[in-house]
VOBA-1610 file (N, C-alpha, C; in pm, whole numbers, padded with zeros to 5 digits, always signed):
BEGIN
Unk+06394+10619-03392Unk+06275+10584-03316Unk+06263+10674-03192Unk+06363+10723-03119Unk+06353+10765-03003Unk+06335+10947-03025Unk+06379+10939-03127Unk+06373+11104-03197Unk+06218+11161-03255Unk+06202+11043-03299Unk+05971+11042-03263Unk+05909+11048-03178Unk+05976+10953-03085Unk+05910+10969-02983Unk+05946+11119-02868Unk+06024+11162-02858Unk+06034+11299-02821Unk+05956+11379-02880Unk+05979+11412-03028Unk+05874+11435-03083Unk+05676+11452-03059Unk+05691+11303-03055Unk+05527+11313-03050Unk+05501+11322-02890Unk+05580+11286-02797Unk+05571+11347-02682Unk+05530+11540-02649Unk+05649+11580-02755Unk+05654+11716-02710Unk+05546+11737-02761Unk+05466+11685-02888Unk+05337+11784-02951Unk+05228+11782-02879Unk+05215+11619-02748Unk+05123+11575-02699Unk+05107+11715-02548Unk+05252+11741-02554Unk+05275+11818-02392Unk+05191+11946-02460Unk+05239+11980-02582Unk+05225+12137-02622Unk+05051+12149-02668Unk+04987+12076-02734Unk+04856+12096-02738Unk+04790+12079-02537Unk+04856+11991-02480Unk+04766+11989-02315Unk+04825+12137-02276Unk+04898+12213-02279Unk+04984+12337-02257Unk+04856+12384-02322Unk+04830+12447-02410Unk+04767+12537-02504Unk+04587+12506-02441Unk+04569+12385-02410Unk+04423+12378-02416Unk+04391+12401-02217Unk+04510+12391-02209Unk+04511+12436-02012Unk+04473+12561-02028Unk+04572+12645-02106Unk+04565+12818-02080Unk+04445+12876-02154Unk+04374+12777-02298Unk+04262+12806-02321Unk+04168+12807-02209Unk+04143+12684-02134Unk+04037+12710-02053Unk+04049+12781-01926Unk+04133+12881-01885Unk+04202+12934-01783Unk+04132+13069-01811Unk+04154+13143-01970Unk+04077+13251-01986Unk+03958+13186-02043Unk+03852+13117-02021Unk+03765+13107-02016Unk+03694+13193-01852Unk+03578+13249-01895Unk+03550+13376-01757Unk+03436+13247-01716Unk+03410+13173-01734Unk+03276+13096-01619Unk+03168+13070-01779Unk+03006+13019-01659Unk+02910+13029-01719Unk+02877+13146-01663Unk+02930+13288-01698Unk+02823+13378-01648Unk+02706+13381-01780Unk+02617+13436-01731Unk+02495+13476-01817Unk+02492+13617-01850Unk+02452+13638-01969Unk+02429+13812-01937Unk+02295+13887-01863Unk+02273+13957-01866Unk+02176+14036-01782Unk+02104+14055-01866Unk+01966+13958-01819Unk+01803+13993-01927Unk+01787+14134-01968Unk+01778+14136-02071Unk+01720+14268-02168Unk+01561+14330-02115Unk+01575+14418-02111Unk+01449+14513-02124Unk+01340+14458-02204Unk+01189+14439-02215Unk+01138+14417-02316Unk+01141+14600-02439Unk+01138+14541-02545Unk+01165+14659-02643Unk+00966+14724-02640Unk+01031+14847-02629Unk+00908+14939-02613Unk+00774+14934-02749Unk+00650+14910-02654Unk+00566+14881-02817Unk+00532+15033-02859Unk+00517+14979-02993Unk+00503+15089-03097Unk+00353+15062-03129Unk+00241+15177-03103Unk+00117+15170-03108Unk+00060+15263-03273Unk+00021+15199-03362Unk+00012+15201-03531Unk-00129+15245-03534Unk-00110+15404-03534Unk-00262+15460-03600Unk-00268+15515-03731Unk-00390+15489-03783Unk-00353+15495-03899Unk-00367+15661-03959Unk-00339+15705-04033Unk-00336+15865-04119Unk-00474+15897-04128Unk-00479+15822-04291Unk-00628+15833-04267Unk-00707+15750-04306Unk-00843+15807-04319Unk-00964+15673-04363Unk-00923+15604-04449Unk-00979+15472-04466Unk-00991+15436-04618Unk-01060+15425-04671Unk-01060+15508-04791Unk-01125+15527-04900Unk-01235+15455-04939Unk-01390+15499-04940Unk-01484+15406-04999Unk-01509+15421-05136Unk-01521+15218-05157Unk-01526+15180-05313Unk-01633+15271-05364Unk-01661+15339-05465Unk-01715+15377-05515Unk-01730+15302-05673Unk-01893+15291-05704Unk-01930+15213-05837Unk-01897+15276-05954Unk-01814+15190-06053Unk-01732+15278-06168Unk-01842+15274-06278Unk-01870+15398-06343Unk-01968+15459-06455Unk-01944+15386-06568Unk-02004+15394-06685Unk-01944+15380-06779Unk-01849+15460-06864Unk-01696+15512-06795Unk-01627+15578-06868Unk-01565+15512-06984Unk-01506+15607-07019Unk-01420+15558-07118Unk-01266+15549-07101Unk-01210+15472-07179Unk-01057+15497-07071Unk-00961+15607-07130Unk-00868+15681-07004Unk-00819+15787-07008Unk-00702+15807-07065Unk-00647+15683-07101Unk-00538+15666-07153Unk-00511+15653-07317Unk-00445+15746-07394Unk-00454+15803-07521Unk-00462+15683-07622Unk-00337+15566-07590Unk-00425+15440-07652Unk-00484+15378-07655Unk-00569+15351-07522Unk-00684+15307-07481Unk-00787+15408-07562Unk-00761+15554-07584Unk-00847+15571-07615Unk-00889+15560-07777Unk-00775+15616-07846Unk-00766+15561-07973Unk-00825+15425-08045Unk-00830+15313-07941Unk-00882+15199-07980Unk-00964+15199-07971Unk-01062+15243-07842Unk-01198+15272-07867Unk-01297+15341-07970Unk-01195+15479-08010Unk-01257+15565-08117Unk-01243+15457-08220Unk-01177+15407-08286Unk-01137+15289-08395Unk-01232+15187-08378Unk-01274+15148-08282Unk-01357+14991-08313Unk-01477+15076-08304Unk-01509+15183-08266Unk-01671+15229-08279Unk-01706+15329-08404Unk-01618+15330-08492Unk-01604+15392-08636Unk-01692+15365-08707
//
C-alpha cells in the first residue's frame, strides 16, 4: 500500500514538474504584427470578344458528319 502511494505521489509531482516548465517556455500572448494588405492585381483583358455571328446554312465539316449527310440526301 505504501509503495502506491509513493508511486502515485511521484507521478502526481512529475506531471505538476512537466506542466510548470511547459508553461515557463510559453513566450506570452504576444500577437504577431498585422500583415500588409496583398497588392491588387488590376485584370485587362487581351482582347475583344468576339461577335456572334449568324450561322449559314453549312454543311458540317466533319468527314462523318459529312458522309451522313451525302447518304440521307441520296
Amino acid at each position: 500500500m505504501m509503495n502506491t502511494l509513493k508511486q502515485l505521489l511521484f507521478a502526481f509531482a512529475l506531471v505538476v514538474v512537466v506542466s510548470i516548465t511547459a508553461s515557463a517556455q510559453k513566450e506570452g500572448d504576444k500577437k504577431p504584427p498585422p500583415k500588409d494588405p496583398p497588392p491588387k492585381i488590376v485584370i485587362t483583358p487581351k482582347d475583344k470578344p468576339k461577335e456572334d455571328k449568324p450561322k449559314g446554312d453549312k454543311k458540317p465539316e466533319a468527314m462523318i458528319f459529312n458522309i451522313k449527310y451525302k447518304l440521307r440526301f441520296m
